[in-house]
C-alpha positions as CSV (number, residue, x, y, z in Angstrom):
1,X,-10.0,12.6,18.0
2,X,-7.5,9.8,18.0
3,X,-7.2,7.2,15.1
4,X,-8.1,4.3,17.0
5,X,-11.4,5.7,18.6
6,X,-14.3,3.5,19.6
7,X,-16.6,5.4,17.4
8,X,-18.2,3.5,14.5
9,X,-16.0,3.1,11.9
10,X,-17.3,4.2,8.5
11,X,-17.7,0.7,7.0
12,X,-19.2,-0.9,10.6
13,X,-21.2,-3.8,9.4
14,X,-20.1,-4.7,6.2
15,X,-18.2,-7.5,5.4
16,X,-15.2,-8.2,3.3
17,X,-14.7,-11.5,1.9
18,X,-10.7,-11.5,1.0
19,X,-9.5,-14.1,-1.4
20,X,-6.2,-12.2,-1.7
21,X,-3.0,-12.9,-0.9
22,X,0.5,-10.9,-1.5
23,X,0.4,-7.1,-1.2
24,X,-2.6,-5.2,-3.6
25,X,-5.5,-7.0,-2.5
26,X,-4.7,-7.0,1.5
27,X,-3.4,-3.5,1.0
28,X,-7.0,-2.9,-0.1
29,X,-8.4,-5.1,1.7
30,X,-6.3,-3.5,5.2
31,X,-7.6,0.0,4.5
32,X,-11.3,-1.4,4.3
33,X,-10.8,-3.0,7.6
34,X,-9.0,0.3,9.1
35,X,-12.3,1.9,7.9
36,X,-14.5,-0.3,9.9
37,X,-15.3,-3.3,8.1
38,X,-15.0,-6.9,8.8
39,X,-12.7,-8.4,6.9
40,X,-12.8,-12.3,6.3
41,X,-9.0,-13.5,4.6
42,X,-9.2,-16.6,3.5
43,X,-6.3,-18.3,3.5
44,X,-4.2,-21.7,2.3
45,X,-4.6,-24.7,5.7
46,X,-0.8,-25.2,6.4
47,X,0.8,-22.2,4.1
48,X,-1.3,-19.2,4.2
49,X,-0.5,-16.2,2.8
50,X,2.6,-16.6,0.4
51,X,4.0,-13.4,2.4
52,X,3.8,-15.3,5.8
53,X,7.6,-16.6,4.6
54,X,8.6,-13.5,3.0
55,X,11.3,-12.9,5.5
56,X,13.7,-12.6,7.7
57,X,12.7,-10.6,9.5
58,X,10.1,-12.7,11.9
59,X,8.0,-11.3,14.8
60,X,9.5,-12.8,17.8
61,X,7.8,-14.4,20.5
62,X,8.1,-13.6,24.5
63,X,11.5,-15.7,24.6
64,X,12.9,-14.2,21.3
65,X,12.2,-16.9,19.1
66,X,10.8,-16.3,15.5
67,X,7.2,-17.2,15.2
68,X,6.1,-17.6,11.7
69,X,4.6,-13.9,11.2
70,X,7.1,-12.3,8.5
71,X,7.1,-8.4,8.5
72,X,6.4,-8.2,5.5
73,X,2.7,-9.9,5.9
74,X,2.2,-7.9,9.3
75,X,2.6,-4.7,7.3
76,X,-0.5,-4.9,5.6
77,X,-3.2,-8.1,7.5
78,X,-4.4,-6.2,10.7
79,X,-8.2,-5.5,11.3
80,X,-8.9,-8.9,9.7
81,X,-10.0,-12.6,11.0
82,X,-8.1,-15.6,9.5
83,X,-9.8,-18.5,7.7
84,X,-7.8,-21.6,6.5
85,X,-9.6,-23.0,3.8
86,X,-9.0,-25.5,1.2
87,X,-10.5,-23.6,-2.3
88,X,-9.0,-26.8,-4.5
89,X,-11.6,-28.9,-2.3
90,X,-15.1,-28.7,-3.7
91,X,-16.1,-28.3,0.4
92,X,-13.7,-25.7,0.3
93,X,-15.5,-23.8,-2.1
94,X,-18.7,-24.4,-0.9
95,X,-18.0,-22.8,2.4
96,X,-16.5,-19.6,0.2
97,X,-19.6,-19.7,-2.0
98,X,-21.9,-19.7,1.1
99,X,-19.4,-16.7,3.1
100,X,-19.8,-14.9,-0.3
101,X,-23.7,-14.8,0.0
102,X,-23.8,-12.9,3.5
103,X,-20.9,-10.9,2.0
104,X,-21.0,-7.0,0.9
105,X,-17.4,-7.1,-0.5
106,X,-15.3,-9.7,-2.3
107,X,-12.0,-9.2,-3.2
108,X,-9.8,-12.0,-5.1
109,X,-6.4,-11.9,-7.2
110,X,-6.0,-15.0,-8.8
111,X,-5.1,-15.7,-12.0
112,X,-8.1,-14.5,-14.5
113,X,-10.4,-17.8,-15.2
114,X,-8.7,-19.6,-12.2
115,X,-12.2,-18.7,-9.5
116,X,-14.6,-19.3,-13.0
117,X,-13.5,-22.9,-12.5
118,X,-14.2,-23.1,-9.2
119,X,-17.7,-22.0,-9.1
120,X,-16.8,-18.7,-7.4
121,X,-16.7,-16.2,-10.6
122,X,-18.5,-13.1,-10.3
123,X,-21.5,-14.3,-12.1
124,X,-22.4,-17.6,-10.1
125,X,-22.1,-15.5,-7.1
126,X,-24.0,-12.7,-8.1
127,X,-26.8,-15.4,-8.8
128,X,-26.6,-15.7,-4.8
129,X,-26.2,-12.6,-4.1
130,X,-27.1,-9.6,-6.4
131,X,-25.8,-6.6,-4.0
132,X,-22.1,-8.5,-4.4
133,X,-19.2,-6.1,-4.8
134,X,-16.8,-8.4,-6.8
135,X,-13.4,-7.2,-7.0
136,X,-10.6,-8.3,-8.9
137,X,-7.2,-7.6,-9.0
138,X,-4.8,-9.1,-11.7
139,X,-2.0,-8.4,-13.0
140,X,-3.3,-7.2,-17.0
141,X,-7.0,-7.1,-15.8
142,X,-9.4,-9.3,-17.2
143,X,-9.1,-8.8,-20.4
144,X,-6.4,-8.0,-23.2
145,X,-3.6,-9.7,-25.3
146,X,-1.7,-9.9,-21.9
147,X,-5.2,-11.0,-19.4
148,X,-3.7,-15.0,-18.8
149,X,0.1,-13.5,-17.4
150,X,0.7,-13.5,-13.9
151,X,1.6,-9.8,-12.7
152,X,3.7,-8.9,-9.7
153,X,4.6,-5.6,-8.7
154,X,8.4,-5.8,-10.2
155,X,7.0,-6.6,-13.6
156,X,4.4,-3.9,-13.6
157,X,7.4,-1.3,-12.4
158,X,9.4,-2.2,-15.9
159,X,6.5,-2.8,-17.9
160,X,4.4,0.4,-16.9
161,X,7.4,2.9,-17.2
162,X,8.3,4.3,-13.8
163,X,11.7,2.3,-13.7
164,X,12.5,4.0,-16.6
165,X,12.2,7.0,-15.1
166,X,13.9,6.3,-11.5
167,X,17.5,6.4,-10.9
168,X,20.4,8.2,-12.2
169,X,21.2,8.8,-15.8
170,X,23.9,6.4,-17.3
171,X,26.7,9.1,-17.7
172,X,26.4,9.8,-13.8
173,X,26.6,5.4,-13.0
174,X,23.2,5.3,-13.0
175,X,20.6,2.6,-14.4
176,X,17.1,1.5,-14.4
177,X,15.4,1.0,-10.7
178,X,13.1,0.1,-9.1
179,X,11.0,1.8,-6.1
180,X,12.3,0.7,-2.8
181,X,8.9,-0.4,-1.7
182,X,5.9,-2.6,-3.9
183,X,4.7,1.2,-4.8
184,X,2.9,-0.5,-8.0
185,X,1.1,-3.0,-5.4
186,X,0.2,-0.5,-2.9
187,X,-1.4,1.7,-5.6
188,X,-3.6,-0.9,-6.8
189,X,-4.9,-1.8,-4.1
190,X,-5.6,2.0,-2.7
191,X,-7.4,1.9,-6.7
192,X,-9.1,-0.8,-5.7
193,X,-10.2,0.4,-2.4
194,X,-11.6,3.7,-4.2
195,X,-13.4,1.7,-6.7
196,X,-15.3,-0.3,-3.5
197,X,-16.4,2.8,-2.4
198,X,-17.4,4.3,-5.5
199,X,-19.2,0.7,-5.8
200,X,-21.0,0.6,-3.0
201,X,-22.2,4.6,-3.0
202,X,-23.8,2.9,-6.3
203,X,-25.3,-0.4,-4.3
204,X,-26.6,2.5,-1.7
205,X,-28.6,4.0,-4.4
206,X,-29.8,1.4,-7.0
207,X,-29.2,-1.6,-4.9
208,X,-27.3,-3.6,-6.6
209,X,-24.0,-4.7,-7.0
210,X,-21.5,-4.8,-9.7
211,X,-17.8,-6.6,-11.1
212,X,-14.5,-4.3,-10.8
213,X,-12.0,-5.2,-12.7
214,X,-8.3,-3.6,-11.1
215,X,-5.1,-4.6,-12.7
216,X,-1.4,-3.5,-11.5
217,X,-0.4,-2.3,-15.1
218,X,-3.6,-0.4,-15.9
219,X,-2.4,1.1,-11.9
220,X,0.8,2.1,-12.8
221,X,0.5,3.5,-16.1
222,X,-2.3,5.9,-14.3
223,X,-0.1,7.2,-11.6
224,X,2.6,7.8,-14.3
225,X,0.9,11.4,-14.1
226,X,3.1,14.5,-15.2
227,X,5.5,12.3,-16.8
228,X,3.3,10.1,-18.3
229,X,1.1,13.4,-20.1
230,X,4.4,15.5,-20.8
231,X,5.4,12.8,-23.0
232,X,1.8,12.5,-25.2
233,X,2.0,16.2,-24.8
234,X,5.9,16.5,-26.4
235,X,6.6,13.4,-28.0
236,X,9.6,13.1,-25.8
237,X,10.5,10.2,-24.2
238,X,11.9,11.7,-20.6
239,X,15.6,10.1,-19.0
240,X,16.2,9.9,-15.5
241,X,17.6,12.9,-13.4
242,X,18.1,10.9,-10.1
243,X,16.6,13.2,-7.6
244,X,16.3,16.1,-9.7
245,X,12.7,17.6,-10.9
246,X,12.0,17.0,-14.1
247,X,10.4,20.8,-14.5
248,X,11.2,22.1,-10.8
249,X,14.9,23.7,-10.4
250,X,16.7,23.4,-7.8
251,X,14.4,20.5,-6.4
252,X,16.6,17.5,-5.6
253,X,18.9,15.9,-2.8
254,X,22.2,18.6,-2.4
255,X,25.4,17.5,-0.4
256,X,26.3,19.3,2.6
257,X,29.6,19.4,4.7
258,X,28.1,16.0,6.5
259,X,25.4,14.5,4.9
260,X,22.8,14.9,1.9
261,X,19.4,17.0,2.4
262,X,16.7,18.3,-0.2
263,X,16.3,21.6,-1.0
264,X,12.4,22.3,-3.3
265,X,12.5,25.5,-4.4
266,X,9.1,25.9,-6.0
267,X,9.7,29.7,-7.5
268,X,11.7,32.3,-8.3
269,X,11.0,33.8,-5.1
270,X,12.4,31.1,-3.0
271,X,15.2,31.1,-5.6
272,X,16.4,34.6,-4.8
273,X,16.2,33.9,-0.9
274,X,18.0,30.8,-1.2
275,X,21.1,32.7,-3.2
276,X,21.0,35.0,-0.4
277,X,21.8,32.4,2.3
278,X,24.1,30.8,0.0
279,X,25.8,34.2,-0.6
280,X,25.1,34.3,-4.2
281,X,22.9,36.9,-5.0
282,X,24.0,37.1,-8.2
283,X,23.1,33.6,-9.6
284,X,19.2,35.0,-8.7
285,X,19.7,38.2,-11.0
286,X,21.4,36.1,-13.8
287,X,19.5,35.5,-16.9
288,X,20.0,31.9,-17.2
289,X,18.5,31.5,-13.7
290,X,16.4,34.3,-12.9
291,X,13.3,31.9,-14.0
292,X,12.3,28.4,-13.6
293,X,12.1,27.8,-17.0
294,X,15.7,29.3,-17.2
295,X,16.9,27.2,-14.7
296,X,15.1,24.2,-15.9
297,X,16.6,24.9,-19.7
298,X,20.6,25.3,-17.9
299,X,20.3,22.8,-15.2
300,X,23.1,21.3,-16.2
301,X,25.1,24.4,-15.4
302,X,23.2,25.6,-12.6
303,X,23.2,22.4,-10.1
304,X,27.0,22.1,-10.0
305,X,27.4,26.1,-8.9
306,X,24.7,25.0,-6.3
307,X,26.5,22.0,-4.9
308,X,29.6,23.9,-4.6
309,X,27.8,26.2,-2.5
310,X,25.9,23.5,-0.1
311,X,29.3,22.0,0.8
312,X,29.8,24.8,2.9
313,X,27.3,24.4,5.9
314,X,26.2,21.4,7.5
315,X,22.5,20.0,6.4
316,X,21.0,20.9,9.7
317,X,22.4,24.4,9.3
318,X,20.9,24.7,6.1
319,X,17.4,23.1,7.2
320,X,17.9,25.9,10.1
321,X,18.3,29.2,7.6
322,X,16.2,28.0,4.5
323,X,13.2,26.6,6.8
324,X,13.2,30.6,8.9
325,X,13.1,32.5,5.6
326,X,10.1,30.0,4.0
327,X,12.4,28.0,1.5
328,X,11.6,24.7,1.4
329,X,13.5,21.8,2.1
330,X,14.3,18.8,4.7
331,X,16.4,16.0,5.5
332,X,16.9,12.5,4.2
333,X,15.7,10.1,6.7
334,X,16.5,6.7,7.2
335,X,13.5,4.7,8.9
336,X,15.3,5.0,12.4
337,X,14.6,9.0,12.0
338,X,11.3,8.5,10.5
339,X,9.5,6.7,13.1
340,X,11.6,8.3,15.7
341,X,10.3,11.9,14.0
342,X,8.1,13.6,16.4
343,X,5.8,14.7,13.6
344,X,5.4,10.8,12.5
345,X,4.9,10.6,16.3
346,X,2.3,12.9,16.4
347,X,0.3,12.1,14.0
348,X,0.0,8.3,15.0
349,X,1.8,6.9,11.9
350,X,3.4,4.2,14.4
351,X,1.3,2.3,16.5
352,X,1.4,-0.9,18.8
353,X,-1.1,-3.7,19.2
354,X,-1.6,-6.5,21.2
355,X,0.0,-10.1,19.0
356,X,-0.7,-13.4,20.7
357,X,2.8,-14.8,20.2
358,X,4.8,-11.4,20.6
359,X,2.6,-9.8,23.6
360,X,3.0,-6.4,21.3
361,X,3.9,-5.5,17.4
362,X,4.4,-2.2,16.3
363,X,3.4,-1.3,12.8
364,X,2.7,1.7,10.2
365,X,-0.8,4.0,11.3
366,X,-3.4,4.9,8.2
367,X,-3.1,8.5,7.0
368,X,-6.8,8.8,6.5
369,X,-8.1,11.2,9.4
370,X,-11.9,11.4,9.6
371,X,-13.8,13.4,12.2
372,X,-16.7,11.4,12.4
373,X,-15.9,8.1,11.6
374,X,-12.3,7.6,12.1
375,X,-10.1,4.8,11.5
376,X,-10.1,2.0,14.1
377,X,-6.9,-0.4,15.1
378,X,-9.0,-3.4,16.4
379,X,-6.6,-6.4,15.9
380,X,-3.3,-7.2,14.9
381,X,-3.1,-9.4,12.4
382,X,-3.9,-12.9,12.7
383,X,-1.9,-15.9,13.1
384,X,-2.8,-18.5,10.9
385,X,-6.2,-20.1,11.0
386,X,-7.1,-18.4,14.1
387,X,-10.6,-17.6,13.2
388,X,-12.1,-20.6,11.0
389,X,-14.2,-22.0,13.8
390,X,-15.7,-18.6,14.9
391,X,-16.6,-16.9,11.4
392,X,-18.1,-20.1,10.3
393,X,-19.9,-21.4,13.1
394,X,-21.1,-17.3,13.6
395,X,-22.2,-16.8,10.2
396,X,-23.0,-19.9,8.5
397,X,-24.2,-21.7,11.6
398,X,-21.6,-24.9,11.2
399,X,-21.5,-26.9,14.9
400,X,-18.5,-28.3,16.7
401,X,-19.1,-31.6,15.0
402,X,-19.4,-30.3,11.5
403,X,-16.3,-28.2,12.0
404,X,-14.6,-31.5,13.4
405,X,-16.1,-33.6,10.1
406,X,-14.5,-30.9,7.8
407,X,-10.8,-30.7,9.7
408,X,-10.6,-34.3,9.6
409,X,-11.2,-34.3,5.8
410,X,-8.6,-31.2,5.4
411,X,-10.8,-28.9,4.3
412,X,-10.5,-26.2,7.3
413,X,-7.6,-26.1,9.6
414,X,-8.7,-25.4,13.5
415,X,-5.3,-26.0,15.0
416,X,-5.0,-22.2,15.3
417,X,-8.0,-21.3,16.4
418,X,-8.0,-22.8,20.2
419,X,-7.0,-19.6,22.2
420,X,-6.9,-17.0,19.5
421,X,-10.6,-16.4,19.2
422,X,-10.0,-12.8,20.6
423,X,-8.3,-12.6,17.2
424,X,-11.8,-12.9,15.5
425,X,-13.5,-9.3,14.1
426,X,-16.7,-8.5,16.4
C-alpha cells in the first residue's frame, strides 16, 4: 500500500494544538500530522515561524520569484493548518485557551514559565480539559540548575557530547563538529512524538491526561548510546576517529582510484573475503588482524595497509566485487545521488505536493510504513495565516463579524486566508 493512501490515518480525529516553532516541536508535531492527526500551528500575525526566514533558499512562485516559504520551514510544516495569533494579547490567549479545550494534544517550546504567565500552563488548562496531552519541549526541561536557558540544537550538540565525538582527530587536522543537520532537534522531537503516543495509550485506558516534559539535552545525552555506556563502562573518555568505528574494523570511508566509498566489515568472515578481493590474503591469517578485537587493538597499523590497497580500483568496482561476495559497503552520496537513488525512489522518501504559490514542492517522505493505517501527505505546508478563519470559525463557532472585530484589533491575521482555505486540515 502506498504512503499517501486514503485510508484512515492512525491518529484520524485527534487534534494537535502546536505552539512550536523552530525544528523539535514541528518535527514532532509533522510526524503526528503524517500519522493522521490534525494539526493546529499557531503562529506569530506578520512573522510566523522564526524558520519562515531561515534561508536562502526560497520556494519560488510560477514566475520564479521567491515567495516567503524558506526550505528549511517546508522541511518539517506539512499536514498542518496555519493560525496567526497574537499570544502577547490577552484575546490572543483566550482563543488558544479555548482551541486547547477541544484539543487531544498540545505541544509548546517556549521558554520554561514563559505560557505559566500567560494563562496557558499545563495546569490551568488541564482545569478545562482533563484528557489534555501537554507537551513540552525546552531546551534543559523544566527543571534543573540549567531549566531558565534557552536551548538550540548547536548548544545541545557541544553541551551533550556528540561534537566531541564527530570529526577527525587533531593530529589528522581534525576538530570538534558538528552534525550536518539539527540531529539534536530532530531527535527530540521524534522523543517527543513517542512520549505522545505512550501518553495517549495511557488517556485510552485511564482517561486522563498528563504533562511531558522533553528537553534537547536530556535527548542528546540519550542517543549518545554505545559511546555514551563504553565510557561509564571504562572510564575512558573516547577521541574522534573521523569515519572510523570506534569498536568495528575496517568500518569507515576508504579512498579509491576516483572517489571515497565505505567499506563495514562487521566480522572476521567478511574480513577474510575482503583480503581476498584486495589480494591480500595474508593480512586475514595475520595475528594482529585475524580478529576484530585484533584489528580494533592495531588499527592504527591496519587502515593504512588497507588504503593502500583501495587506491587500486575504482569505488564502483569495489561496490561491484564486495557487494557479490556479501561484504558490506556503499557509496558516499551527495543529495543529488540520494534523491536520484532508485531505492530512495522506491520507497517514496521524495514526494511532491500541490503549494498555492509554487503550483508543486517536493519534499522528504516519512519512513514509518504501516499496513493498516499508513501515513497520509494531505497538505503541503501552509503559507502564513492561511487557516485562522476556518479552524476558528469550525471549532470555536467565531462569525465573520467577530473574526473581522479581532483582525482589526491585531489579534488574528486573515490576510492569508482568502483563497487558501483548501490549505485547512479536514
Amino acid at each position: 500500500m502506498s504512503k499517501s493512501s486514503s485510508a484512515p490515518g492512525a491518529l484520524s480525529g485527534l487534534v494537535v494544538l502546536d505552539l512550536s516553532r523552530i525544528l523539535a516541536g514541528p518535527t514532532c508535531t509533522q510526524i503526528l500530522g503524517d500519522l493522521g492527526a490534525e494539526v493546529l500551528k499557531v503562529e506569530r500575525p506578520g512573522r510566523g515561524d522564526d524558520t519562515r526566514g531561515w534561508g536562502p533558499p526560497f520556494l519560488k512562485d510560477g514566475e520564479g520569484n521567491e515567495t516567503a516559504e524558506s526550505a528549511y520551514y517546508l522541511s518539517s510544516n506539512r499536514n498542518k493548518a496555519s493560525l496567526a495569533i497574537d499570544l502577547a494579547a490577552p484575546e490572543g490567549q483566550k482563543l488558544i485557551a479555548d482551541l486547547a479545550e477541544k484539543a487531544d494534544i498540545l505541544v509548546e517550546n517556549f521558554k520554561v514559565g514563559d505560557l505559566k504567565r500567560r494563562g496557558l500552563d499545563y495546569e490551568t488548562l488541564k482545569a478545562r480539559n482533563p484528557k489534555l496531552i501537554y507537551c513540552s519541549i525546552s531546551g534543559f526541561g523544566q527543571t534543573g540548575p540549567y531549566a531558565q536557558r534557552a536551548g538550540y540544537d548547536f548548544i545541545a550538540q557541544g553541551m551533550g557530547g556528540i561534537m566531541s565525538l564527530t570529526g577527525f582527530p587533531d593530529e589528522e587536522g581534525g576538530t570538534e563538529t558538528k552534525c550536518g543537520t539539527g540531529i539534536a532537534d530532530v531527535m527530540c522531537g521524534m522523543y517527543a512524538a513517542v512520549s505522545i503516543l505512550a501518553a495517549l495509550n495511557h488517556r485510552n485506558t485511564t482517561g486522563e491526561g498528563q504533562s511531558i516534559d522533553i528537553s534537547l539535552l536530556d535527548a542528546q545525552v540519550s542517543w549518545l548510546i554505545n559511546q555514551g555506556v563504553a565510557y561509564l563502562i571504562s572510564g575512558e573518555v573516547p577521541g574522534r576517529i573521523g569515519n572510523g568505528h570506534p569498536a568495528i574494523v575496517p568500518y569507515e570511508t576508504f579512498p579509491a582510484a576516483d572517489r571515497s566509498f565505505i567499506l563495514a566489515v562487521g566480522n572476521d568472515t567478511q574480513f577474510e573475503k575482503f583480503c581476498a578481493i584486495a589480494g591480500a590474503p595474508e593480512l586475514a591469517a595475520d595475528p594482529l588482524y585475524a580478529r576484530n578485537a585484533d584489528r580494533v587493538r592495531n588499527r592504527k597499523q591496519l587502515i593504512p595497509l588497507i588504503r593502500r590497497l583501495t587506491i587500486e580500483k575504482t569505488a564502483a568496482e569495489w561496490i561491484s566485487l564486495l557487494e557479490t561476495a556479501g561484504v558490506p559497503c556503499g557509496p558516499v552520496n551527495d543529495l543529488a545521488d540520494v534523491f536520484a537513488d532508485p531505492q530512495v525512489l522506491a520507497r517514496e522518501m521524495r514526494i511532491s505536493l500541490p503549494h498555492p504559490l509554487s503550483g508543486g514542492v517536493d519534499l522528504i517522505g516519512s519512513p514509518i510504513n504501516l499496513e493498516k493505517t499508513p501515513v497520509s501527505y494531505r497538505s503541503a505546508p501552509p503559507v502564513l495565516g492561511a487557516d485562522t478563519a476556518n479552524v476558528l470559525s469550525r471549532l470555536l463557532g467565531l462569525d465573520e463579524a467577530a473574526l473581522s472585530a479581532l483582525a482589526e484589533k491585531g489579534i488574528v491575521d486573515l490576510g492569508a486566508s482568502a483563497g487558501q482555505k483548501g490549505n485547512a486540515a479536514k
